[in-house]
C-alpha positions in Angstrom: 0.0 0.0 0.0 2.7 2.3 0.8 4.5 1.5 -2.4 1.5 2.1 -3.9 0.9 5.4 -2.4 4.3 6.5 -3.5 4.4 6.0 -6.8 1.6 8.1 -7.1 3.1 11.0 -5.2 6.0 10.6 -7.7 4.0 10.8 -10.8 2.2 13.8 -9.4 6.1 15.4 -9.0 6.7 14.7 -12.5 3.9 16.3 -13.5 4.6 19.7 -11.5 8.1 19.5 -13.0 6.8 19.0 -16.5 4.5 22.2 -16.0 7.8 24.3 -14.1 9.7 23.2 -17.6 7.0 24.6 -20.2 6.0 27.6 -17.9 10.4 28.7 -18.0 10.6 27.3 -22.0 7.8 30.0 -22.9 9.8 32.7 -20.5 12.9 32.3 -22.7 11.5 32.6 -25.7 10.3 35.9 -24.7 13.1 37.2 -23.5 15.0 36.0 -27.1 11.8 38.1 -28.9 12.9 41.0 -26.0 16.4 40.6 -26.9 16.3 40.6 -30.5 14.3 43.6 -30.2 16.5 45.7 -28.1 19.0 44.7 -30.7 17.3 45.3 -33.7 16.7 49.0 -32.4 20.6 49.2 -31.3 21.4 48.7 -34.8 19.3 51.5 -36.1 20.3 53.2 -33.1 24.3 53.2 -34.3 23.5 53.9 -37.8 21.8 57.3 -36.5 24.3 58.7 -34.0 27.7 57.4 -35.4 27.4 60.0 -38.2 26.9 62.4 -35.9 29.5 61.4 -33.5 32.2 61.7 -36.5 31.0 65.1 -37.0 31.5 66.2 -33.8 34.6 64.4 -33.6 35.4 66.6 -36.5 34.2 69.6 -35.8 36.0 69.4 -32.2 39.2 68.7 -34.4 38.7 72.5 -36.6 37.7 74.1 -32.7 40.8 72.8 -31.6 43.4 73.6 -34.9 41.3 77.1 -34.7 42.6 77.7 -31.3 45.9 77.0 -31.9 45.9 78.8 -35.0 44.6 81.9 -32.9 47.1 81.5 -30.6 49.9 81.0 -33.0 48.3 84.2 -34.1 48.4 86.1 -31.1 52.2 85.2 -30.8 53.2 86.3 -34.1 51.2 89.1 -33.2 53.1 89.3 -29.9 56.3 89.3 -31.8 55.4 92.0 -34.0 54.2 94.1 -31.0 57.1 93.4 -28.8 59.1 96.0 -29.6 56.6 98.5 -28.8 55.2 96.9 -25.6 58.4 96.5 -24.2 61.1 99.1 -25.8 59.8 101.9 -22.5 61.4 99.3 -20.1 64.3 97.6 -22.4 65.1 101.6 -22.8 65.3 102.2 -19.4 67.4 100.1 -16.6 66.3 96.8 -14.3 66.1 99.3 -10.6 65.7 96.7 -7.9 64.5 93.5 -7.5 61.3 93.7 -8.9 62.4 96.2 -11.9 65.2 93.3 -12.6 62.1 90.3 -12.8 60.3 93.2 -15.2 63.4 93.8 -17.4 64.7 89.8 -17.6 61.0 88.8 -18.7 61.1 91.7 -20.9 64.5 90.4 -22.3 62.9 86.6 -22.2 60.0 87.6 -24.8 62.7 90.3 -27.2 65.0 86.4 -27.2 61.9 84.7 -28.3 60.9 86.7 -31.2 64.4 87.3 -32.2 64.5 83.4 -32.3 61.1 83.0 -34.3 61.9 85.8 -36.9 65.7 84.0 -37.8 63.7 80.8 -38.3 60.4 82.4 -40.0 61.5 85.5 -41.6 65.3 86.1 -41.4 65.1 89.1 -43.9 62.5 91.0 -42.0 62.7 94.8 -40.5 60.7 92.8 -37.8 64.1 90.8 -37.0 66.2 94.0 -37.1 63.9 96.1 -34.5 64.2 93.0 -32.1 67.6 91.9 -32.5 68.4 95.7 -32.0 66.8 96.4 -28.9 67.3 93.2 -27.5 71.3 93.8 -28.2 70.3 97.4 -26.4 69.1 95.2 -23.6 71.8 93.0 -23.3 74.3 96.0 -23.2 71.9 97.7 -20.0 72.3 94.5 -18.5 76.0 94.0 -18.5 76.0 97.5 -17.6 74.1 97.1 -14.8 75.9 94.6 -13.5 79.1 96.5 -13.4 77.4 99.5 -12.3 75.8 97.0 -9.4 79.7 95.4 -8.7 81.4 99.2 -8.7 78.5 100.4 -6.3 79.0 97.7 -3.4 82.5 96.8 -4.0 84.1 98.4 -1.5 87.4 98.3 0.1 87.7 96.7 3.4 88.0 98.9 6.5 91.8 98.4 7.6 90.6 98.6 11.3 89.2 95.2 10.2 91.5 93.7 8.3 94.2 94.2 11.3 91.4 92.7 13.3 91.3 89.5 11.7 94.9 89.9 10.9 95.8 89.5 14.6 92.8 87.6 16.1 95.0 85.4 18.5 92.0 82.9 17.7 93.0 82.7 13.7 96.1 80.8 14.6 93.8 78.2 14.2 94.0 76.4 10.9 90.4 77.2 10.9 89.6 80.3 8.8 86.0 80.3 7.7 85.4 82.6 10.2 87.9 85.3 9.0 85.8 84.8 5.6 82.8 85.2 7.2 83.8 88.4 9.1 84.5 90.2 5.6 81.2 91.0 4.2 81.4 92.6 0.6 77.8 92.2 -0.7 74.5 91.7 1.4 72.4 89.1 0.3 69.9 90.7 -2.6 72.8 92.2 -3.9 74.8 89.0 -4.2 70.9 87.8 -5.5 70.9 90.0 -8.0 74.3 90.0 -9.6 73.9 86.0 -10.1 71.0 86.5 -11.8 72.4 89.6 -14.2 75.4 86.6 -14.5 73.5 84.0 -14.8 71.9 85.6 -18.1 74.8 87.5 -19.6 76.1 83.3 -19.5 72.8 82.1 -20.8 73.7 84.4 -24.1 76.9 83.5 -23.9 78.2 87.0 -22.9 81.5 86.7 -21.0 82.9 89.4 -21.2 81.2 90.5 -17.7 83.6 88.2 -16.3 86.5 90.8 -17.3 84.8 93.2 -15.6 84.3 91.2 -12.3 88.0 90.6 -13.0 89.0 94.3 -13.2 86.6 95.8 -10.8 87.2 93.3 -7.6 91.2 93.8 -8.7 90.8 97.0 -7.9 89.1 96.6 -4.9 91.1 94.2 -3.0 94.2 96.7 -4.6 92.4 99.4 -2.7 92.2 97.8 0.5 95.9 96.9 0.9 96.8 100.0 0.2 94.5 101.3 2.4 95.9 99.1 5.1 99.4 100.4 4.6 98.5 104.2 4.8 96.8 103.1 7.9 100.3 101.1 9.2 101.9 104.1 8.2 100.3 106.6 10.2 100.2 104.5 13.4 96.5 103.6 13.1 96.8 100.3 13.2 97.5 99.9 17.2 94.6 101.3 17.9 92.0 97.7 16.9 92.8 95.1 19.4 95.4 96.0 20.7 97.2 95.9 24.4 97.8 99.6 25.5 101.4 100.3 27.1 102.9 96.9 25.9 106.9 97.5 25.6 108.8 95.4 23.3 112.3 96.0 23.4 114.3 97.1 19.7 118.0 97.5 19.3 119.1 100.6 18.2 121.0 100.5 15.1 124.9 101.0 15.4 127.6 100.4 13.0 128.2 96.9 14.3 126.6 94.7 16.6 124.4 96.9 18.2 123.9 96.8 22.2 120.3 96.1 23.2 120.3 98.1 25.9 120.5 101.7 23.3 116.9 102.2 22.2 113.4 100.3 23.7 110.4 102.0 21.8 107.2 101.8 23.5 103.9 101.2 21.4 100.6 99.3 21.1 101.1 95.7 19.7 98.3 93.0 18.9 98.5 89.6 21.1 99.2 88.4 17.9 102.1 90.1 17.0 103.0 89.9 20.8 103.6 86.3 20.4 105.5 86.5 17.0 107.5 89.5 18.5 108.5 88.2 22.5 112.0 89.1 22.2 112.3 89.7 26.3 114.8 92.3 25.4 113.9 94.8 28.4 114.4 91.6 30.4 117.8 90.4 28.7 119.0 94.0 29.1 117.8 94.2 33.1 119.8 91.5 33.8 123.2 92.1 32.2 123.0 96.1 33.2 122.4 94.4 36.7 124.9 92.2 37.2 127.9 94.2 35.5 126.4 97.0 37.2 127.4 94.8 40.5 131.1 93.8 39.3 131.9 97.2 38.1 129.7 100.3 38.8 129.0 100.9 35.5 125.8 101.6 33.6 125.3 99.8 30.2 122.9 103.0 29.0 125.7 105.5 29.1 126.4 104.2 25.6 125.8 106.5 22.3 124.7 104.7 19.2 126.4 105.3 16.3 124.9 107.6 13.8 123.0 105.8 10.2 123.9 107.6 7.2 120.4 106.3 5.4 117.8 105.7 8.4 115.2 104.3 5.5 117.7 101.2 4.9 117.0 100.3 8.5 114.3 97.6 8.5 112.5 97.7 12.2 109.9 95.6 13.8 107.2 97.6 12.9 107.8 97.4 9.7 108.1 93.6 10.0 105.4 93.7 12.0 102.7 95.3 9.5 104.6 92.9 6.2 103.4 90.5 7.9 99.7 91.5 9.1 100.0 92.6 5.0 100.5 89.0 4.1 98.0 87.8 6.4 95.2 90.2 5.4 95.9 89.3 1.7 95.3 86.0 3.0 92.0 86.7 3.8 91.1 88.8 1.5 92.2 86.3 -1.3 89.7 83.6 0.3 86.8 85.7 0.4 87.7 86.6 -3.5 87.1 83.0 -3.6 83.8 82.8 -2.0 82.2 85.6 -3.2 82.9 84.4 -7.0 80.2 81.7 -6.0 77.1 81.2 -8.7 78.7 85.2 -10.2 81.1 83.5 -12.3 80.7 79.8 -13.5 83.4 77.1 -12.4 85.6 76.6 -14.6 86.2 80.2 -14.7 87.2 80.3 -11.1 90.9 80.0 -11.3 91.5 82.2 -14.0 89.0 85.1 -13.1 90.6 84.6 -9.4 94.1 85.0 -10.9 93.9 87.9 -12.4 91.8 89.4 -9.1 94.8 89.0 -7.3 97.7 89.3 -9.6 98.4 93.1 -8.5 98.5 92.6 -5.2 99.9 89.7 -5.0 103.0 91.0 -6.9 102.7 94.0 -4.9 103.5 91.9 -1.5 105.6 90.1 -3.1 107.4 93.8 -4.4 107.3 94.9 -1.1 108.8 91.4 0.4 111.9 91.9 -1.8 112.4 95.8 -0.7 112.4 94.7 2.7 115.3 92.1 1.9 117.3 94.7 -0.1 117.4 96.6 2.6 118.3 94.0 5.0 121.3 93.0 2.6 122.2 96.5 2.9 121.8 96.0 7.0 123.9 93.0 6.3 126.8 95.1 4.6 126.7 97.4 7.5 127.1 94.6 10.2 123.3 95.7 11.6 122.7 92.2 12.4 120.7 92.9 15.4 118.2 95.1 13.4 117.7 91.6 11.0 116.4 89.3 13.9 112.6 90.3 13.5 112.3 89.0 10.1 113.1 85.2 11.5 110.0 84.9 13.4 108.2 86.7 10.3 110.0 84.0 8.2 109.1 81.5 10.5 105.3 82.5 10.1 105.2 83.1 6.7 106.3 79.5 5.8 103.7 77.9 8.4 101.3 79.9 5.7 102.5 78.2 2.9 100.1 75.6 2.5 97.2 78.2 3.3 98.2 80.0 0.0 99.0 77.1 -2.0 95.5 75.6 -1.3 94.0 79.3 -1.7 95.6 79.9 -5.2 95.1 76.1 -6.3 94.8 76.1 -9.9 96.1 79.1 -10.8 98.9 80.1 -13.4 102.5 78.0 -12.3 103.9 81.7 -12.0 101.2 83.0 -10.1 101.0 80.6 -7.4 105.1 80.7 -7.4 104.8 84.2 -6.1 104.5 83.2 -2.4 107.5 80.9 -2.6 109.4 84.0 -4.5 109.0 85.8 -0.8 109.9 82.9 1.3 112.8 82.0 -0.4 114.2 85.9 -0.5 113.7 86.3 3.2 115.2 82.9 3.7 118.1 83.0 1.8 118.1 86.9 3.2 118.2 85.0 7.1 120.6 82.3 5.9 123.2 85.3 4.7 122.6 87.3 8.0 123.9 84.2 10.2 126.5 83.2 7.8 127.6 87.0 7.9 127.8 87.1 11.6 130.2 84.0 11.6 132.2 86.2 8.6 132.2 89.3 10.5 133.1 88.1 13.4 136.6 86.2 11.6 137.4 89.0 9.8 136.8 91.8 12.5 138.9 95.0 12.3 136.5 97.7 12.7 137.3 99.0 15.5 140.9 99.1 17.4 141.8 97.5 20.5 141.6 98.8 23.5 144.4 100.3 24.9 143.8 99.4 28.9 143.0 95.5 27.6 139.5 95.7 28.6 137.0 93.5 27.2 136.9 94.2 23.4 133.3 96.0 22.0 132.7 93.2 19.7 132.9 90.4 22.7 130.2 92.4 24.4 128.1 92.8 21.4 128.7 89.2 19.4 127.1 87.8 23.4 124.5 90.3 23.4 123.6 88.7 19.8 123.6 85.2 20.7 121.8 85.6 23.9 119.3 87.2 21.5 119.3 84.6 18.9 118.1 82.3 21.8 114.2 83.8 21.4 114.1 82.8 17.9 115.1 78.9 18.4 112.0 77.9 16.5 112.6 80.7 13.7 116.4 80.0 13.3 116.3 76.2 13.9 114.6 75.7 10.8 117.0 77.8 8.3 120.0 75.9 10.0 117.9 72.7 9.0 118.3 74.0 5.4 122.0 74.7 5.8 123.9 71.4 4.9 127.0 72.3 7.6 125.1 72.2 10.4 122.3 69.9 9.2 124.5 66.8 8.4 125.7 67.0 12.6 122.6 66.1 13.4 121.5 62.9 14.3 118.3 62.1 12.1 116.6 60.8 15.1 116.8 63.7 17.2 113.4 65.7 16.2 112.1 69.7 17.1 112.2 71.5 19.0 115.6 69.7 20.4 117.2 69.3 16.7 116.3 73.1 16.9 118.1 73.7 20.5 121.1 71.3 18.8 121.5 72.8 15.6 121.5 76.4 17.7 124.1 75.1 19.7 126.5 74.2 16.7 126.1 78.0 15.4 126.7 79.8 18.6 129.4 77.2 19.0 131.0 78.2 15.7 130.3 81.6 16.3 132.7 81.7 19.7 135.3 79.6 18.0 135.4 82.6 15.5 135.3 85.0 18.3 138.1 83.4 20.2 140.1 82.8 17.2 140.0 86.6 16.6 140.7 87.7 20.1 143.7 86.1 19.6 145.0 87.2 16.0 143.8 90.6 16.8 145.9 90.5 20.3 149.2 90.1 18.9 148.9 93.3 17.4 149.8 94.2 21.4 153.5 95.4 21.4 153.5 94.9 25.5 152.9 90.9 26.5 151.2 92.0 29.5 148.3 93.9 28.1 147.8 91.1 25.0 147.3 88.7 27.6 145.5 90.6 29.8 143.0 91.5 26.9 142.7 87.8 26.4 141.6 87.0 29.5 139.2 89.5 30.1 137.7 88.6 26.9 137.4 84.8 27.8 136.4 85.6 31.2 133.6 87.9 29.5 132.7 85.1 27.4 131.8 82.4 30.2 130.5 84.4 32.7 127.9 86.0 29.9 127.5 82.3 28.8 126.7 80.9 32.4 124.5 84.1 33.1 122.2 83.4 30.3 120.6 80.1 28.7 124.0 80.3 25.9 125.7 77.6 28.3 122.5 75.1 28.4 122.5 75.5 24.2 126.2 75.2 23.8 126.7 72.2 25.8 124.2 70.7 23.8 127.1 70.5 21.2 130.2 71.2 23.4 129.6 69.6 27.0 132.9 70.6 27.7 132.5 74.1 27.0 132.7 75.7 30.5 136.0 73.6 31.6 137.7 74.5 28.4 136.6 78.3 29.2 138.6 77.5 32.8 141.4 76.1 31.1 141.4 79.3 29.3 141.7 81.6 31.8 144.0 79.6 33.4 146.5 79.6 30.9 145.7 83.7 30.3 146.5 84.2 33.6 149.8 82.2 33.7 151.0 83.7 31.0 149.9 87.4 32.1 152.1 86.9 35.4 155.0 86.4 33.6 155.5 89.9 32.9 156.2 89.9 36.2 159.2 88.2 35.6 160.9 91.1 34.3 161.1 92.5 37.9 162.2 89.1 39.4 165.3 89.0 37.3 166.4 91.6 39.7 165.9 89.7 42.8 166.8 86.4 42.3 170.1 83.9 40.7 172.3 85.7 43.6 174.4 82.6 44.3 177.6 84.5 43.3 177.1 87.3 46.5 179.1 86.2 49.3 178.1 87.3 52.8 181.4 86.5 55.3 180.9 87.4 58.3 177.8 89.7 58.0 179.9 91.8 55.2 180.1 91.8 51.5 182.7 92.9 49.3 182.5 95.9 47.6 182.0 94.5 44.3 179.1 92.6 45.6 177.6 95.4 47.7 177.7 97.4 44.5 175.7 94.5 42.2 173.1 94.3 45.7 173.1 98.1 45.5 172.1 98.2 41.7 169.4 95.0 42.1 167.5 97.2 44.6 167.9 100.0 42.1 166.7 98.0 39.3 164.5 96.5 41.1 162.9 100.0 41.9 163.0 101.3 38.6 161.7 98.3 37.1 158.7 98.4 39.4 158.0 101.4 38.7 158.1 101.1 34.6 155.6 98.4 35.5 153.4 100.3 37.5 153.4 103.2 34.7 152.3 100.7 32.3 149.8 98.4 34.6 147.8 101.8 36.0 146.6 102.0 32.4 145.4 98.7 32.0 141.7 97.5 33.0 140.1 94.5 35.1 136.2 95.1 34.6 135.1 92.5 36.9 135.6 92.8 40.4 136.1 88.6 41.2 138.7 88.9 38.1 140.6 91.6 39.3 140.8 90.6 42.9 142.3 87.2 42.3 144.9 88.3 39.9 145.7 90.8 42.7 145.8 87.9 45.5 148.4 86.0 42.6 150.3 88.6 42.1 151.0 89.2 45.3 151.6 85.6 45.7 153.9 85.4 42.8 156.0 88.9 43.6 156.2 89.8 47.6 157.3 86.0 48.8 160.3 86.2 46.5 160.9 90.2 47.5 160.7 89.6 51.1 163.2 86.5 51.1 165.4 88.9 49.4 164.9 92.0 51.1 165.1 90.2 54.4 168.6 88.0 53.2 170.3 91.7 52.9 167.8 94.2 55.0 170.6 93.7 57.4 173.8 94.5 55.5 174.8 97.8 56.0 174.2 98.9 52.0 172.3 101.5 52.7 170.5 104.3 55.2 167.3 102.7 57.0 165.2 104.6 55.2 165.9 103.8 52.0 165.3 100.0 52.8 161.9 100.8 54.5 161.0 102.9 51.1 162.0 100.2 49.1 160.0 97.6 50.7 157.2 100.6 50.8 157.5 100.8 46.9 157.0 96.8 46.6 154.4 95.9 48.4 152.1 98.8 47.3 153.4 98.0 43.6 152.7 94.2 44.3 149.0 95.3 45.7 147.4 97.8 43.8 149.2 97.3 40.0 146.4 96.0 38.5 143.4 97.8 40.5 143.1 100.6 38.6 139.8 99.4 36.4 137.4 101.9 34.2 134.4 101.2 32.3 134.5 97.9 29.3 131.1 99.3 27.9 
């Protein structure tokens, strides 16, 4: 039954899904009639509008080559009207920012037609109008920049440039900030000449450069030489500088001047303080000190010796503003440098920059070499003292080599060998002053001896020189380094500042062998033995108590350890050989073996030779008394020992005599007591009669 009932609800399914199949077959056959329809109308739908679509399409095609025919149009027009529209400001000059936008678009539409009438229409009057005033514009343009350049190129204040110049804080390697204290143009200005550049190179018009060239020449000539009138009126103390500093100077004498004759007073820069720091004032404190305690004498009593030609002298102010000169050119060369920025393209740079600082490069350089003639001319007149500033100028000037070279990088070979042209004439211009101290000193006869054997001029003044060499061990070190004699005795391991303090030593060293040397050649000239070795001794004496007063000793032994003893062994010998013009006197009273005293009586014969020693004796004493009251023992220790020795060496062989025949009746009482009298204030005071060695 259930099968039955089953089937039957099956069948009745089948049915319903038969009905769902014909009622969904009828559907789709309408939708194909809808379909093919809608289609049937799209055709005739596209065979209306696509004609009129191309039309259009057409028609937008003519709107849009009719616009760009118009504008075409309006530009030709343009360029026909441009000389008109624009000729009242082309005619007229770019003032200011905004006027210089104005003018440059101006320019920017003359180029345009000028370019459009060459391609379209070469032969037109159109092309000549524009190419004229646009040539007209371009000559406004160049003008104005020049006329820009002359107005703010101005010279730098000197006050400034000796600011910078000797800034104790620009011994640092560091120098943008000395740039960036000299301001030449403010900002729109420096605006506004890159643009007038940057079109003048945009048409290919360099000869603005030229101009640059010329005009910031001129400039940077003007301010150098506005920084020496301001050296040469005294100005230049005034910026910076330490009121009521005292730097010792020399005053110039025929030969080795004394320090101790001039110390000019004025207002120095810390910078030039510390190139300058001779201690002079100090040096000459303590000499005038301590022979003023040996001797009573005062080393200012002195007169120089007159200068024919006062302008050959070469002082350290004058050293002192070459070198704040070569300095400031320094900085005046790197802001040339900076400012060229975006004005003048790249690789223009170096030869624009060139001829910007040709002038006064040469100048300096000019200058350098007049300062060196003159010092030769120092040099010939044995002024050696006056020639010791330019070794810490030469000392500073070759720590700025490498500044210059890296400043002037690029330029002409000849050009950037003008900085070595000054270092090498002050160099070889040092080298020559030491080599002619050694010279002078050997060949020294400029002045006679002394007649009293006191310590020779040129002793004095040859130690007075050393001791001054020793502030410039860092300046002089480095020229001896140069000089093969002196280099090749140093060890290659020994480094600065001792090779300096070594190679010091070895000069002074050969300087006092050449002073000694002379001392002694010049002493024979002496007809009297006493006074030659007198003169000697004083002079050697001179020579090592100067040398153990001062640092000379320390830097000598360096190079001689033995120095001092050999000094001793000096003055011993002088003095030996000074006490044997003693002898002369002794002859009389001793070798009297042949006298015969018998029984407290002599024969006459032999009283007679007795009577005519003491005579001779007398006489003789008194010849050398004449001749030793003239002579001179500066130093007070000196003179007091050879006193003590020559009273050692005379009165013990007197009084054995005198007492061997004080008894023997040869003569009256009182001319025995005399005659002792005479010899033992001969024997004591012969050589006590000093003056003045300075």
């Amino acid at each position: 039954m259930d099968s039955i009932g089953k089937l039957e609800k099956e069948r009745q399914n089948l049915e319903a899904f038969k009905e769902q199949v014909q009622r969904n077959n009828q559907l789709s056959d309408k939708m194909v009639d809808i379909l093919t329809s809608f289609e049937n109308r799209l055709g005739r739908l596209q065979q209306t509008i696509l004609p009129i679509y191309n039309e259009m399409e057409n028609l937008q095609l003519k709107k849009t080559n009719i616009e760009k025919t118009m504008f075409a149009l309006d530009k030709v027009i343009m360029f026909h009207d441009v000389c008109p529209t624009v000729e009242s400001i082309i005619l007229g000059r770019p003032n200011g920012s905004d006027g210089l936008n104005e003018y440059l678009d101006a320019m920017e539409k003359l180029r345009e037609a000028q370019n459009y009438f060459e391609k379209n229409n070469p032969q037109s009057v159109e092309l000549e109008n524009v190419s004229s005033l646009f040539k007209t514009g371009g000559d406004s343009i160049q003008r104005e920049f020049k006329e820009i350049l002359l107005k703010h190129s101005r010279h730098v204040q000197p006050a400034i440039l000796v600011d910078i110049s000797t800034n104790d804080d620009e011994l640092v390697a560091d120098d943008s900030s000395s740039v960036s204290s000299i301001s030449h143009f403010s900002e729109i200005v420096s605006s506004d000449l890159i643009r007038l550049a940057d079109w003048l190179i945009s048409q290919s018009r360099d000869e603005y450069m030229n101009v640059y060239a010329r005009v910031r020449a001129n400039t940077l000539t003007k301010s150098m030489t506005t920084l020496k009138e301001y050296q040469k009126t005294g100005s230049a103390g005034s910026t910076n500088m330490a009121i009521g500093q005292t730097m010792g100077s020399p005053s110039v004498k025929s030969k080795f001047p004394h320090r101790s004759e001039v110390t000019v007073t004025r207002k120095t820069s810390k910078r030039i303080q510390h190139v300058f720091e001779k201690k002079a004032n100090r040096m000459f404190l303590k000499a005038s000190q301590t022979l003023g305690q040996s001797t009573g004498l005062n080393l200012g009593t002195r007169r120089p010796t007159l200068i024919e030609n006062r302008e050959d002298i070469v002082d350290e102010q004058e050293m002192e503003n070459y070198l704040i000169s070569v300095i400031a050119l320094q900085k005046l060369m790197q802001a040339e440098l900076s400012l060229m920025v975006g004005i003048i393209p790249i690789k223009h740079h170096h030869q624009v920059f060139q001829i910007i600082i040709q002038e006064s490069l040469a100048n300096i350089v000019h200058e350098g070499e007049s300062l060196a003639t003159r010092a030769k001319r120092c040099i010939h007149r044995k002024e050696f003292a006056n020639l010791f500033v330019m070794f810490p100028i030469l000392k500073h000037l070759a720590a700025m080599k490498s500044e210059f070279e890296r400043t002037m990088e690029g330029c002409d070979p000849t050009i950037r060998g003008q900085y070595s042209i000054i270092l090498n004439t002050l160099h070889s211009t040092g080298v020559r002053t030491l080599e002619e101290i050694v010279e002078s000193v050997r060949t020294d006869n400029s002045m006679g001896l002394p007649r009293d054997g006191t310590v020779y001029q040129l002793t004095s003044d040859v130690l007075v020189l050393m001791e001054q060499l020793l502030d410039y061990i860092d300046s002089v070190g480095p020229l001896l380094a140069q000089v093969p004699l002196y280099n090749n005795m140093v060890s290659h391991h020994v480094t600065p500042p001792e090779k300096y303090k070594y190679l010091l030593g070895l000069y002074i060293k050969k300087v006092l062998s050449q002073l000694n040397l002379m001392l002694v050649n010049r002493s024979d000239s002496y007809s009297e033995p006493g006074v030659k070795y007198l003169f000697r001794l004083n002079n050697c004496h001179y020579v090592v108590k100067s040398l153990q007063r001062s640092a000379l000793l320390d830097i000598v032994s360096l190079t001689e350890p033995e120095c001092e003893n050999t000094y001793d062994e000096m003055i011993a010998s002088h003095k030996k050989s000074y006490q044997q013009c003693w002898n002369r006197i002794l002859g009389f009273i001793v070798n009297l073996d042949d006298v015969q005293v018998v029984n407290g009586r002599l024969k006459d014969k032999d009283r007679n030779i007795i009577k005519e020693r003491f005579s001779g004796f007398n006489k003789e004493i008194e010849e050398v008394l004449k001749l030793q009251r003239g002579y001179t023992i500066p130093d007070v220790e000196l003179r007091e020992g050879l006193k003590r020795d020559n009273k050692e060496f005379v009165l013990p062989k007197y009084s054995a005599f005198y007492d061997k025949y004080v008894h023997l009746q040869i003569f009256t009482v009182v001319v025995y007591q005399k005659s002792r009298k005479i010899c033992q204030v001969h024997s004591s005071s012969s050589v006590c009669y000093a003056r003045s060695i300075l």
